[in-house]
C-alpha positions as CSV (number, residue, x, y, z in Angstrom):
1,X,38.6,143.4,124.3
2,X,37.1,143.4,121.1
3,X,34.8,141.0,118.9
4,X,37.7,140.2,116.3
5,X,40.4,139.9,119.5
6,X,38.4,137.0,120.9
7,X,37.9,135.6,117.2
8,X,41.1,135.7,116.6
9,X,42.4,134.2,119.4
10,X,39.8,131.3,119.1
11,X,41.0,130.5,115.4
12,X,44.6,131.0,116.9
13,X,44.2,127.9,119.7
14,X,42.0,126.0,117.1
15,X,45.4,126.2,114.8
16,X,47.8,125.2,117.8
17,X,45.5,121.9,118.7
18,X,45.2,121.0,114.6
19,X,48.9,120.9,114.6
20,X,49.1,118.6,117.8
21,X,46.4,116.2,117.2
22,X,47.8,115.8,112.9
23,X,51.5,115.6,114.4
24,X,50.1,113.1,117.1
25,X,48.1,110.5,114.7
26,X,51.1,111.1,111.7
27,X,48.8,112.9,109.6
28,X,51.9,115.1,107.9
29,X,49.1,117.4,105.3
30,X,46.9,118.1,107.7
31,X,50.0,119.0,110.0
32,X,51.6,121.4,107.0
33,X,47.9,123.0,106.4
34,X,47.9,124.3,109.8
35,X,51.0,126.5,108.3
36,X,50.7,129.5,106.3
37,X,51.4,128.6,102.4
38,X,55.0,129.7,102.8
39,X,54.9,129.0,106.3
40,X,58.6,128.7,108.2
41,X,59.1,125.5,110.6
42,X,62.5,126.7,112.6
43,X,64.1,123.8,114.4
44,X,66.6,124.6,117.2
45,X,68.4,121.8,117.2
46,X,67.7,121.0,113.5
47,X,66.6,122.1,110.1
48,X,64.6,125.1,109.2
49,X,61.8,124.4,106.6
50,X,59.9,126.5,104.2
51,X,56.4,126.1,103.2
52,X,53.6,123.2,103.3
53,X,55.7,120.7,101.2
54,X,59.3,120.8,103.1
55,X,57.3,121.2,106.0
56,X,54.7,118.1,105.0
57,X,58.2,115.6,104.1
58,X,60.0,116.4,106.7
59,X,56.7,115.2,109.5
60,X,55.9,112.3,107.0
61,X,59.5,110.9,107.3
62,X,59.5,111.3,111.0
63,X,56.4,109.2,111.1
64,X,57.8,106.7,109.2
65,X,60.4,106.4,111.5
66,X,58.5,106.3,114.8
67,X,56.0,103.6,113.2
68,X,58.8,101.7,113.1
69,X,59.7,99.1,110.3
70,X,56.3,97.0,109.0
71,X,56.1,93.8,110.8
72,X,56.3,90.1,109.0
73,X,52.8,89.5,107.1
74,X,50.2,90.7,106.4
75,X,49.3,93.2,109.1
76,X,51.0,97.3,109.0
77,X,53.0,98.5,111.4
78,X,50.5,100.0,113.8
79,X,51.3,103.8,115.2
80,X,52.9,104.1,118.4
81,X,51.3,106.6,121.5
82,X,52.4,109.7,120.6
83,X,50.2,112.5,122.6
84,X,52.0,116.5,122.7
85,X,50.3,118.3,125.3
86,X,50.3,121.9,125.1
87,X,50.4,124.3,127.9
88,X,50.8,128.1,129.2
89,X,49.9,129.7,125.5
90,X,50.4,133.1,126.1
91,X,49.1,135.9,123.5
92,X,52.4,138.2,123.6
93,X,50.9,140.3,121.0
94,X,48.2,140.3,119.0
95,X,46.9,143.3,116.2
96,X,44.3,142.3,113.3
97,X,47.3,141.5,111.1
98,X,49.8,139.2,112.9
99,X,49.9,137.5,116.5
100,X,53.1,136.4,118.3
101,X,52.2,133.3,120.9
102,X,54.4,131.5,123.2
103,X,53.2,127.8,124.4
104,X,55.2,125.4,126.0
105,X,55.0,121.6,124.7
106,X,55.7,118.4,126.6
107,X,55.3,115.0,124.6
108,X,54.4,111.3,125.9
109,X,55.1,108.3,124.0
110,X,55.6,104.6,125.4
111,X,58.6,105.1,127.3
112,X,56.6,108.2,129.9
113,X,57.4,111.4,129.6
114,X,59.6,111.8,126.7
115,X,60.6,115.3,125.7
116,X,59.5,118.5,126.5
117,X,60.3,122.1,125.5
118,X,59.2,125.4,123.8
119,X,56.7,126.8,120.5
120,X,57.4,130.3,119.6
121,X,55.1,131.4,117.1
122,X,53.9,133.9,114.8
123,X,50.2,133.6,113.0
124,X,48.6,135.7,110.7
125,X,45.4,135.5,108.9
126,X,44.6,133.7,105.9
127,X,41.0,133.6,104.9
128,X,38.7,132.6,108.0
129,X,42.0,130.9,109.9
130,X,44.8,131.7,111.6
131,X,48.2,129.9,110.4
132,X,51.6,129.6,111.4
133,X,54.0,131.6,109.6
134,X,56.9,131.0,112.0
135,X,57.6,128.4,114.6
136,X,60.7,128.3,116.4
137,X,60.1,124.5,118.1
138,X,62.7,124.2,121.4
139,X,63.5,121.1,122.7
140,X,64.7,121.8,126.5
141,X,64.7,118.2,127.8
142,X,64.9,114.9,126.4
143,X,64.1,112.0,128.3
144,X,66.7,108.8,128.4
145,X,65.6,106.3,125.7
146,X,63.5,108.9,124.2
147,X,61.5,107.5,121.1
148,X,61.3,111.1,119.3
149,X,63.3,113.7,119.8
150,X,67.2,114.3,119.8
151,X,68.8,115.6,123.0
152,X,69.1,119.3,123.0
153,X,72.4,120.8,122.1
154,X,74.7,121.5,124.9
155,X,74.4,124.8,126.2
């Protein structure tokens, strides 16, 4: 394996966590800059969006909605547990210019376990980083009285 390999790949998880942990604590442009400027986020079950501002709405409406309506007075509505865990990233191919990656998600909120599924993605370079250019996101599994996601379309 070679030095740039093991750079790359190191820039390439850094990516995938920066996405969680901004998606996780709501943070919708710091989720969209982990995307490449015209970066594509595919959903199975739902829209597909192009570049950092569709991509940035889209995550800032869906935090609005799991924060839930602002509570009487003066206090905000605080942020609920949201925590994506990401497991099994596997480097399916990798050159200087373009890596394809394969993760799988699962997602705890309040209610336990509350959705799981599938990241397909394709990174490329952009000045010292690696960003997403393409993510397909699969939901496989949706848990009962699931706070976030939708159940899966019927196969």
């Amino acid at each position: 394996m070679e030095l740039w390999e093991l750079v790359a790949r190191e820039r390439i998880r850094d990516t995938l966590a920066r996405y969680n942990w901004s998606g996780d604590a709501g943070r919708a442009d710091e989720l969209a800059a982990a995307f490449a400027p015209d970066g594509v986020l595919q959903l199975r079950s739902g829209p597909t969006l192009r570049g950092r501002g569709e991509i940035r709405d889209f995550i800032g409406g869906v935090a609005a909605r799991e924060a839930g309506p602002a509570p009487a007075g003066p206090a905000p509505a605080g942020p609920k547990l949201v925590r994506h865990l990401l497991t099994n990233t596997r480097f399916t191919a990798l050159s200087p210019r373009e890596a394809s990656v394969s993760s799988y998600f699962t997602v705890v909120t309040e209610v336990g376990l509350d959705h799981a599924g599938r990241y397909r993605d394709t990174l490329v370079p952009v000045d010292d980083a690696w960003l997403i250019a393409h993510r397909l996101v699969s939901t496989d599994w949706v848990a009962p009285g699931s706070v976030m996601a939708s159940p899966p379309p019927a196969r």
